[in-house]
OpenMM code with the backbone's topology and positions (N, CA, C; nanometers):
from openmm import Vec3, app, unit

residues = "UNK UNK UNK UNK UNK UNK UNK UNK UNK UNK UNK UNK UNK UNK UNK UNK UNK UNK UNK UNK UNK UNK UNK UNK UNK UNK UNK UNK UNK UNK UNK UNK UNK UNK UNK UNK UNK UNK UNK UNK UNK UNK UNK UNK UNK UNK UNK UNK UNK UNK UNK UNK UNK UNK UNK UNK UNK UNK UNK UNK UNK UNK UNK UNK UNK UNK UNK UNK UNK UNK UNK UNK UNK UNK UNK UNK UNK UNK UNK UNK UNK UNK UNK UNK UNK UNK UNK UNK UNK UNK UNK UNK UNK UNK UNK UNK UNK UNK UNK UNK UNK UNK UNK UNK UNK UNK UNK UNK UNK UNK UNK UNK UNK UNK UNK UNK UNK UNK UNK UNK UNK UNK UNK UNK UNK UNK UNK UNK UNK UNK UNK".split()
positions = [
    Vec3(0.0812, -0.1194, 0.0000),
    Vec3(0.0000, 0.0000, 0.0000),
    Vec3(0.0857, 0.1262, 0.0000),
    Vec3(0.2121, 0.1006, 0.0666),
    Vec3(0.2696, 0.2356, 0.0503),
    Vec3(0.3298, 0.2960, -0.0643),
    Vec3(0.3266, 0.2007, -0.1647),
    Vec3(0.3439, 0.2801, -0.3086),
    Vec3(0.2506, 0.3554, -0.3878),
    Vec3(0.1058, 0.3188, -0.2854),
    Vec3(0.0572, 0.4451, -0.3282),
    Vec3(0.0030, 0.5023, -0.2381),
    Vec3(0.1164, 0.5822, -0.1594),
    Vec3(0.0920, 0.6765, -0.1243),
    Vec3(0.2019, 0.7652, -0.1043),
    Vec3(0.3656, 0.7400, -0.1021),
    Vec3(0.4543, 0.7354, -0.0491),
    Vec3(0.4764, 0.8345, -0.2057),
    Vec3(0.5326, 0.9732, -0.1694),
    Vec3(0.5616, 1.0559, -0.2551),
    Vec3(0.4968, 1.1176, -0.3240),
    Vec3(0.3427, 1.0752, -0.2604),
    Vec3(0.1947, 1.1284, -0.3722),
    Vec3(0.2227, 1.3192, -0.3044),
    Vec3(0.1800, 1.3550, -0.3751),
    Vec3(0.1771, 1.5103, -0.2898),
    Vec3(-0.0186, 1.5161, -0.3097),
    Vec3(-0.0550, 1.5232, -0.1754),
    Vec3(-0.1711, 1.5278, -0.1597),
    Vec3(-0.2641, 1.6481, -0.2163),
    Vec3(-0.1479, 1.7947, -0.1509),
    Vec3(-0.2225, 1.9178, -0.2200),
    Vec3(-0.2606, 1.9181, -0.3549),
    Vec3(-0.1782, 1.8226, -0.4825),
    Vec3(-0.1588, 1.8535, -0.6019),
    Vec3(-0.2865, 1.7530, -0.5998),
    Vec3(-0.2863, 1.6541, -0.5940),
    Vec3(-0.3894, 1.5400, -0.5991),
    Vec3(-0.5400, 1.6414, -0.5618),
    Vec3(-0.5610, 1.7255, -0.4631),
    Vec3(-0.6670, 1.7523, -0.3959),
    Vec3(-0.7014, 1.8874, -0.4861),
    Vec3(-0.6284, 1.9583, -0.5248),
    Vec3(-0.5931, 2.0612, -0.6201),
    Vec3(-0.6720, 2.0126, -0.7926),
    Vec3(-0.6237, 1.9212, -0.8263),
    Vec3(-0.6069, 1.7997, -0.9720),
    Vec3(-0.7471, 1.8007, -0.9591),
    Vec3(-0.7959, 1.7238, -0.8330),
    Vec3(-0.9471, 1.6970, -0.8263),
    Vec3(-1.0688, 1.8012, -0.8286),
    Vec3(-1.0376, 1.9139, -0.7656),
    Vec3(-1.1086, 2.0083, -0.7634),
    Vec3(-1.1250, 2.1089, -0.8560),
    Vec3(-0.9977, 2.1669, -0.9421),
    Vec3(-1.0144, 2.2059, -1.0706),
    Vec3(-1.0235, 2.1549, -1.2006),
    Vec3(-1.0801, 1.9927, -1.2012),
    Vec3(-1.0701, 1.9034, -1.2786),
    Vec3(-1.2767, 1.9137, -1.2597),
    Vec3(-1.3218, 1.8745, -1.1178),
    Vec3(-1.4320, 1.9240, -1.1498),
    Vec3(-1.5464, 2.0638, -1.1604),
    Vec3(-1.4301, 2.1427, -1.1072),
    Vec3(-1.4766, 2.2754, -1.1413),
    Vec3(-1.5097, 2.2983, -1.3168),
    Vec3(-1.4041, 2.2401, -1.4019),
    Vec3(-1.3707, 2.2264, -1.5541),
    Vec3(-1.5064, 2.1763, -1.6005),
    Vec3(-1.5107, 2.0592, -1.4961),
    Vec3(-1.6480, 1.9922, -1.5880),
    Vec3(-1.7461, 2.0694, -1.5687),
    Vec3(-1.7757, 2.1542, -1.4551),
    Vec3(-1.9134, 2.2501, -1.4793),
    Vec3(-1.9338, 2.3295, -1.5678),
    Vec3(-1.7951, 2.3804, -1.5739),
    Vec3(-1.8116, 2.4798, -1.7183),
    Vec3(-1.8286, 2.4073, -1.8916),
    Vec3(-1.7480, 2.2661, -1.8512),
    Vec3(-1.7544, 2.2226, -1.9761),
    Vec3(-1.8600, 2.1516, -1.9908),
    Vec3(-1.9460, 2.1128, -1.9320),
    Vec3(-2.1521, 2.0919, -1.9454),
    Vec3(-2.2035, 2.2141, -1.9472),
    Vec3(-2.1218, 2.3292, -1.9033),
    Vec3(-2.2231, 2.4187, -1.8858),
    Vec3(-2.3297, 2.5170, -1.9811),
    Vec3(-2.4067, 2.5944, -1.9622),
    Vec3(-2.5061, 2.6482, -2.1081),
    Vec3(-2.3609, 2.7464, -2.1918),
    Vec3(-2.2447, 2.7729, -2.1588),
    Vec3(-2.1570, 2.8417, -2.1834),
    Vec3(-2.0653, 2.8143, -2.2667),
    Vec3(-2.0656, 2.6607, -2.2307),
    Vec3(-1.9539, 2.5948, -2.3652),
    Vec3(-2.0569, 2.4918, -2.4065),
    Vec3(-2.0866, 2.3717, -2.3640),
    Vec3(-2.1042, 2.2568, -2.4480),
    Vec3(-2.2614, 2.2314, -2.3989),
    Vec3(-2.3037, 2.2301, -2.2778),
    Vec3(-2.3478, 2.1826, -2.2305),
    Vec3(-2.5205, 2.1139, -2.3076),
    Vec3(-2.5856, 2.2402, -2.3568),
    Vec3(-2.7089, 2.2072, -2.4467),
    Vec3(-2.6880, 2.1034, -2.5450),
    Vec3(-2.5945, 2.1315, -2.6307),
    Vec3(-2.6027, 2.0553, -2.7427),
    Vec3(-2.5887, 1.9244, -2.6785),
    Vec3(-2.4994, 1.9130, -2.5457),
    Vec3(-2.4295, 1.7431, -2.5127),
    Vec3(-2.5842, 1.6833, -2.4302),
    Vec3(-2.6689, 1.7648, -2.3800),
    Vec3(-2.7574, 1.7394, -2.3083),
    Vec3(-2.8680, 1.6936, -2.4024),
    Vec3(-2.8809, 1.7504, -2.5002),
    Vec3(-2.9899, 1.7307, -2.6340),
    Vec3(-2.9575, 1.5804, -2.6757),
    Vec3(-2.8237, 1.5816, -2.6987),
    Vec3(-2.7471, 1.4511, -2.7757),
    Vec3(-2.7648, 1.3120, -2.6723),
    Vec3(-2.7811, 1.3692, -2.5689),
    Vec3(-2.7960, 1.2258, -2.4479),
    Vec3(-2.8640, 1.2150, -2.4085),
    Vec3(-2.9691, 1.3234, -2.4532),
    Vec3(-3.1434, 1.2983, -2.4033),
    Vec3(-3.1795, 1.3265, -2.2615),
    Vec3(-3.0544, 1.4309, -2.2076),
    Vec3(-3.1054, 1.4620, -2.0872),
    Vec3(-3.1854, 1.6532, -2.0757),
    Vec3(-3.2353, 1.6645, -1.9768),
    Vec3(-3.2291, 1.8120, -1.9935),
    Vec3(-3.1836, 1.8745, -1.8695),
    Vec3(-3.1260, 1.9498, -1.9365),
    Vec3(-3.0924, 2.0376, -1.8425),
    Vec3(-3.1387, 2.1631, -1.7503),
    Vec3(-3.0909, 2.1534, -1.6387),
    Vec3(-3.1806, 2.2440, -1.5203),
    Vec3(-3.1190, 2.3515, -1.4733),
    Vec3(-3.1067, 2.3538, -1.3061),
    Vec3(-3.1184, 2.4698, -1.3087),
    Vec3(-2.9870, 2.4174, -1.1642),
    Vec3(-2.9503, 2.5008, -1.1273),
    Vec3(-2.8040, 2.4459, -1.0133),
    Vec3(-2.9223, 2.3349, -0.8960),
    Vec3(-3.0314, 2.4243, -0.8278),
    Vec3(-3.1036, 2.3360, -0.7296),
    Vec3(-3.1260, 2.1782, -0.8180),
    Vec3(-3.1173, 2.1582, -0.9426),
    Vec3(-3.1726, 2.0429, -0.9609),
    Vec3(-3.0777, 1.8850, -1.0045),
    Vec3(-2.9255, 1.9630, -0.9800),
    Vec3(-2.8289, 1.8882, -1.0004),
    Vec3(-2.8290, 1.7329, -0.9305),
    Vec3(-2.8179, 1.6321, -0.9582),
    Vec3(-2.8345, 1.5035, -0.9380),
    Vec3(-2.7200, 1.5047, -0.8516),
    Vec3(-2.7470, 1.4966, -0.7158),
    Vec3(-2.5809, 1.4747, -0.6383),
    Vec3(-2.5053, 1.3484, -0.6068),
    Vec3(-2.6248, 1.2327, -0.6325),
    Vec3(-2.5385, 1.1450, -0.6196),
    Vec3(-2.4511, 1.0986, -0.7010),
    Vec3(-2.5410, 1.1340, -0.8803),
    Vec3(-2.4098, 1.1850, -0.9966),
    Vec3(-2.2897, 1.2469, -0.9753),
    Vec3(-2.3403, 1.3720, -0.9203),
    Vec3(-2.1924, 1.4476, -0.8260),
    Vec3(-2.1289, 1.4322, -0.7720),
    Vec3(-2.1254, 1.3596, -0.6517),
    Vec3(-2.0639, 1.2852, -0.5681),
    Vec3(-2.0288, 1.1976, -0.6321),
    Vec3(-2.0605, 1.0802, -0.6894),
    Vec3(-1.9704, 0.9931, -0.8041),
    Vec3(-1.8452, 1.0725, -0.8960),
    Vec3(-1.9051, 1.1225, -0.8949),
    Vec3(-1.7917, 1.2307, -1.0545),
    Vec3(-1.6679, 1.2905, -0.9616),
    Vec3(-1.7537, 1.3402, -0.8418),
    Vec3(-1.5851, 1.3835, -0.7567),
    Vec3(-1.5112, 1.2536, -0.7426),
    Vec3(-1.5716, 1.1165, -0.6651),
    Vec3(-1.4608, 1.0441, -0.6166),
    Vec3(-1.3897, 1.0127, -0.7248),
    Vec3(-1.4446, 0.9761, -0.8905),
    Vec3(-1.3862, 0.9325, -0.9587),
    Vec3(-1.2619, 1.0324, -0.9994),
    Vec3(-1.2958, 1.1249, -1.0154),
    Vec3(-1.1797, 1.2580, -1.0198),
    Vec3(-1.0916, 1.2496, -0.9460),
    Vec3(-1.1402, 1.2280, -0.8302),
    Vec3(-1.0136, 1.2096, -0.7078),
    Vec3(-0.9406, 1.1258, -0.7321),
    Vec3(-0.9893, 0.9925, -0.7320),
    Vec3(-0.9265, 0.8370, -0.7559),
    Vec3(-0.8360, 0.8610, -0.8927),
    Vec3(-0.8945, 0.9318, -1.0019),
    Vec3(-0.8158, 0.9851, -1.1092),
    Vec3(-0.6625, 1.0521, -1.0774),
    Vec3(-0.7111, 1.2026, -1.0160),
    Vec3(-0.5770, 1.2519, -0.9786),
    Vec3(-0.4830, 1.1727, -0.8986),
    Vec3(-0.5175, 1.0992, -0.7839),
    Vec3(-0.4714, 1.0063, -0.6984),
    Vec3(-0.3677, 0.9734, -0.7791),
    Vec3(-0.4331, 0.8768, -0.8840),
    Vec3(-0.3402, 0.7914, -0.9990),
    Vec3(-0.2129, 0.8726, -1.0649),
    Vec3(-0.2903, 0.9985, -1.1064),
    Vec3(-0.1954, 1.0705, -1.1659),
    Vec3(-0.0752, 1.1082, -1.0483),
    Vec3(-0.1484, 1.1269, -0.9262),
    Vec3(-0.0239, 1.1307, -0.8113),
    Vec3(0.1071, 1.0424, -0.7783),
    Vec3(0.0836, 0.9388, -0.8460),
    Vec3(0.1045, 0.8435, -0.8170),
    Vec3(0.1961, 0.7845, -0.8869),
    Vec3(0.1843, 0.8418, -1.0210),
    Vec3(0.2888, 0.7740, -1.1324),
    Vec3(0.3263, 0.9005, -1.1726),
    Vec3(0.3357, 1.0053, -1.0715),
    Vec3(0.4377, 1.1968, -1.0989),
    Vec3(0.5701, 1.1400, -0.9830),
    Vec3(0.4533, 1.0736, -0.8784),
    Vec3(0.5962, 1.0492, -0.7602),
    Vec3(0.6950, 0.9161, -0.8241),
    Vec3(0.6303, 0.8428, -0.9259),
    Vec3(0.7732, 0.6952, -0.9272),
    Vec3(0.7575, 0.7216, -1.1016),
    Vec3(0.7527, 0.8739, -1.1174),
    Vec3(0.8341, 0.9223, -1.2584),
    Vec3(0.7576, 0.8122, -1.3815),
    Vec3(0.6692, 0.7804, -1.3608),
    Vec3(0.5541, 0.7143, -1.5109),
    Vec3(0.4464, 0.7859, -1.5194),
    Vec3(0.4414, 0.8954, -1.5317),
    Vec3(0.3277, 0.9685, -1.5808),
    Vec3(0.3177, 0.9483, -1.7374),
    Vec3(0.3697, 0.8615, -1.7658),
    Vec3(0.3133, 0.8276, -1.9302),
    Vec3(0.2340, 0.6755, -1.8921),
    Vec3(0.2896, 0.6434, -1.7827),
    Vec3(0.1892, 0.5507, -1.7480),
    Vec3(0.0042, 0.6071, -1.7196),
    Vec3(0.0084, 0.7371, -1.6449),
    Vec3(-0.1273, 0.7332, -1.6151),
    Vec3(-0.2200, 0.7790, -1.7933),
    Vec3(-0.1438, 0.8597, -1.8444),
    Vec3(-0.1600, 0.9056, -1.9867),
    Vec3(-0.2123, 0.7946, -2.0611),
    Vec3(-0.1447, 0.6860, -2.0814),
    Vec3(-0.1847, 0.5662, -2.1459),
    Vec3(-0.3002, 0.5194, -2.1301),
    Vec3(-0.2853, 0.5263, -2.0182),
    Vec3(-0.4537, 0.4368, -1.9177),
    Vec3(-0.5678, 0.5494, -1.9441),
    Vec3(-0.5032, 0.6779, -1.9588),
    Vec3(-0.6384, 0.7913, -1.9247),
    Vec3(-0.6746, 0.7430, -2.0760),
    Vec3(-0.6090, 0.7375, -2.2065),
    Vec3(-0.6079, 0.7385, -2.3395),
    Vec3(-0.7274, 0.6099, -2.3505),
    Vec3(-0.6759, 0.5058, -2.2928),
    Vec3(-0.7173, 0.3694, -2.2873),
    Vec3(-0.8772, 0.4361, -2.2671),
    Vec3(-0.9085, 0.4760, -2.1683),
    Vec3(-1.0619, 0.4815, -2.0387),
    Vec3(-1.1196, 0.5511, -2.1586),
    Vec3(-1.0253, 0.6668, -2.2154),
    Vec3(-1.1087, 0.7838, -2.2961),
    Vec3(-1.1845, 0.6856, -2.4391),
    Vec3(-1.1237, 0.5875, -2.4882),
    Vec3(-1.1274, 0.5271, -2.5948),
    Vec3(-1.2173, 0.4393, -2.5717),
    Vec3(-1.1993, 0.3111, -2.4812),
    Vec3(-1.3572, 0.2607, -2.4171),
    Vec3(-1.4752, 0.3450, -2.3864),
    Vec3(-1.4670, 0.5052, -2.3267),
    Vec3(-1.6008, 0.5465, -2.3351),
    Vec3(-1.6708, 0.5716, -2.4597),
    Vec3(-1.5395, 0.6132, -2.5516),
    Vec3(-1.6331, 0.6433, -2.6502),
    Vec3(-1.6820, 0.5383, -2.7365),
    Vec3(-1.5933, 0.4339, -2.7631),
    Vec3(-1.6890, 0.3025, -2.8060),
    Vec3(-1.8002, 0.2560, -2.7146),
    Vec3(-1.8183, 0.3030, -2.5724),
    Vec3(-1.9416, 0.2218, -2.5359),
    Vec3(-2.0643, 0.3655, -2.6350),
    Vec3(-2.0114, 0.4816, -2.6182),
    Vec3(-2.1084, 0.5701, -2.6594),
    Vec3(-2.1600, 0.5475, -2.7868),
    Vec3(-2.0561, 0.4860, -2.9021),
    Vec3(-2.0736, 0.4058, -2.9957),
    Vec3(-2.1676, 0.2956, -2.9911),
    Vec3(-2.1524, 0.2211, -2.8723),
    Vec3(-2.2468, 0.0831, -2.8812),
    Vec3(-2.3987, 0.1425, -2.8310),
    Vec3(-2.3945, 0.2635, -2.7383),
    Vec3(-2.5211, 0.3222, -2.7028),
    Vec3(-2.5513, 0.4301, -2.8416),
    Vec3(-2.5331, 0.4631, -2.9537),
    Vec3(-2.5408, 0.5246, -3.0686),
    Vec3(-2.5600, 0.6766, -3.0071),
    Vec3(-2.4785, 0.7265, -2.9123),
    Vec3(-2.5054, 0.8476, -2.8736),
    Vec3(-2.4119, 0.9088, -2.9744),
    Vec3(-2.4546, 1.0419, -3.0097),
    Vec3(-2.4236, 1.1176, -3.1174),
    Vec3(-2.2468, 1.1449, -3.0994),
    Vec3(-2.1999, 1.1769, -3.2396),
    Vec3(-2.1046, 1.2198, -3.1962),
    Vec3(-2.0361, 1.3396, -3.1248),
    Vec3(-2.1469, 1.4860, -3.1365),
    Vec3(-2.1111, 1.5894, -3.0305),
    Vec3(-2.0973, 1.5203, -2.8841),
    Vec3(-2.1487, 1.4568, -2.8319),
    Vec3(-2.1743, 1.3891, -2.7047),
    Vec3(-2.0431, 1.3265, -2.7050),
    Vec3(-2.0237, 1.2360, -2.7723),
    Vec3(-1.8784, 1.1293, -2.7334),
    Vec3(-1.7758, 1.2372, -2.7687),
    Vec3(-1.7721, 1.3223, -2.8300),
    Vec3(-1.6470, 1.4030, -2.8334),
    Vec3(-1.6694, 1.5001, -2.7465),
    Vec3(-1.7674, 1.5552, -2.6620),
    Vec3(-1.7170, 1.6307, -2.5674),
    Vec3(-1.7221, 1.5683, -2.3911),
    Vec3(-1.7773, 1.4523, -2.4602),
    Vec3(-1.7009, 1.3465, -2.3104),
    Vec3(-1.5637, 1.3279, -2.2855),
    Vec3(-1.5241, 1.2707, -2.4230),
    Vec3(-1.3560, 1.2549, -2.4398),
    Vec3(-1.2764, 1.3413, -2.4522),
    Vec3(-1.3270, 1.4756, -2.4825),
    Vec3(-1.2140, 1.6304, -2.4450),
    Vec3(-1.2654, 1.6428, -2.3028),
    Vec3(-1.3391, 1.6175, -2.2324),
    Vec3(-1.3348, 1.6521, -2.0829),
    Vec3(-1.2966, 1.5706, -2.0073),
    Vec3(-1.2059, 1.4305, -2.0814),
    Vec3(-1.1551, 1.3189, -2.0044),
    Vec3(-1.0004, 1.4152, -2.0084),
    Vec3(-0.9958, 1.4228, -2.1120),
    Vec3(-0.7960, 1.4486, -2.1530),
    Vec3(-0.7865, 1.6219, -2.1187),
    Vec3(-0.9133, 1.7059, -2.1029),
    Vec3(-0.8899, 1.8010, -2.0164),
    Vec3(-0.8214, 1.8137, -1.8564),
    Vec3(-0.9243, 1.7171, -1.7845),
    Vec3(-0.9321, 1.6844, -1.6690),
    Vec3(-0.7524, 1.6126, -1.6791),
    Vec3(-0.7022, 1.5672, -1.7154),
    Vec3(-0.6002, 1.4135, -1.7428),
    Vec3(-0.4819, 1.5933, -1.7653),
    Vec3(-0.4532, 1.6765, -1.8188),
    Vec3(-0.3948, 1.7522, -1.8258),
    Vec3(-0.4266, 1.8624, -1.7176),
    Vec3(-0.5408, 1.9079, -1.6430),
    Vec3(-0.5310, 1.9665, -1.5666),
    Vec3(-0.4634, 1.9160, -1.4046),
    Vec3(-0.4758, 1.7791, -1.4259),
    Vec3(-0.4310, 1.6527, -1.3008),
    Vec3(-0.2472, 1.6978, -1.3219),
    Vec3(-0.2426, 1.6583, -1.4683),
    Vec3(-0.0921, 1.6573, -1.4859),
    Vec3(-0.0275, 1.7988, -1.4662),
    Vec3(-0.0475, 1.8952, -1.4604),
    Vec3(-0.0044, 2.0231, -1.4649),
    Vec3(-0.0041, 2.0456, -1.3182),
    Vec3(-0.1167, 2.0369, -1.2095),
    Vec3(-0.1045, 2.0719, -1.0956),
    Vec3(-0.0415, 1.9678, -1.0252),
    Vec3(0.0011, 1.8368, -1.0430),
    Vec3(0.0963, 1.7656, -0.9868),
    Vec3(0.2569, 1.8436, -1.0125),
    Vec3(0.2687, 1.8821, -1.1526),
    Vec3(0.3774, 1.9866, -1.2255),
    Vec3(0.3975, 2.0687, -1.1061),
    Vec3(0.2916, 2.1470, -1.1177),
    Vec3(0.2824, 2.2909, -1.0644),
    Vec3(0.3104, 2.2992, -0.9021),
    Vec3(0.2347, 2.2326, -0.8215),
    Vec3(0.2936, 2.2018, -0.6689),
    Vec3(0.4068, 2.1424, -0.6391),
    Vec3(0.4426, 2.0446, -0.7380),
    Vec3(0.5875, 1.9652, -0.7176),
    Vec3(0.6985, 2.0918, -0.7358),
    Vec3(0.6691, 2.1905, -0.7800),
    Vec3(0.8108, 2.2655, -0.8635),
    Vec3(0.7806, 2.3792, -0.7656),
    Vec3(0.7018, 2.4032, -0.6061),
    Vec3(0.7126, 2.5079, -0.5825),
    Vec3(0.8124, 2.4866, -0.4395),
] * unit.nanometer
topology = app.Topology()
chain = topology.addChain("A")
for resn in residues:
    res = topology.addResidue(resn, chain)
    for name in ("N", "CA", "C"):
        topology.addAtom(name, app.Element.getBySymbol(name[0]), res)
């Protein structure tokens, strides 16, 4: 267990996670993507009171558990390891979105908010490690 944790820098990890889902509000939001991706997946969209939190709460831990990873292979120097895997996850979602025939605006702005998130992880692991 202590290899993953042993050299993780927590701030960057906790940092990774939080402006990773701050990103995604804006990147669903009516401001960038959000209508068209909501039209395309057949959901609609509301209003902040009507946000699904246990969706939310899912989406943070997974973010977390995300940056975690990325923490993880910044401290034993394979961050092309987490890259690979993020590439991998990004590529299975969009073939399942494929097997669910969700449009392609939808699968492409799932998969730029995977490798957003996957570069905002990698930069603030960067960014706290170098201060």
């Amino acid at each position: 267990m202590s290899e993953l944790t042993t050299g993780v820098s927590w701030l960057a990890v906790i940092i990774g996670a939080v402006v990773s889902f701050l990103a995604g509000w804006l990147w669903y939001s009516p401001i960038l993507f959000g209508p068209k991706w909501a039209k395309g997946v057949g959901v609609e969209m509301g209003t902040a009171n009507d946000m699904p939190f246990a969706a939310m709460a899912a989406q943070f831990l997974g973010l977390l558990l995300m940056s975690w990873f990325v923490g993880v292979t910044a401290a034993t120097n394979a961050l092309s390891t987490v890259i690979l895997a993020t590439l991998a996850f990004t590529v299975l979602a969009y073939s399942g979105g494929l097997f669910t025939r969700k449009p392609a605006y939808a699968r492409n702005v799932d998969a730029g908010y995977w490798i957003i998130a996957l570069v905002i992880m990698t930069l603030s692991q960067g960014l706290i490690r170098s201060l």
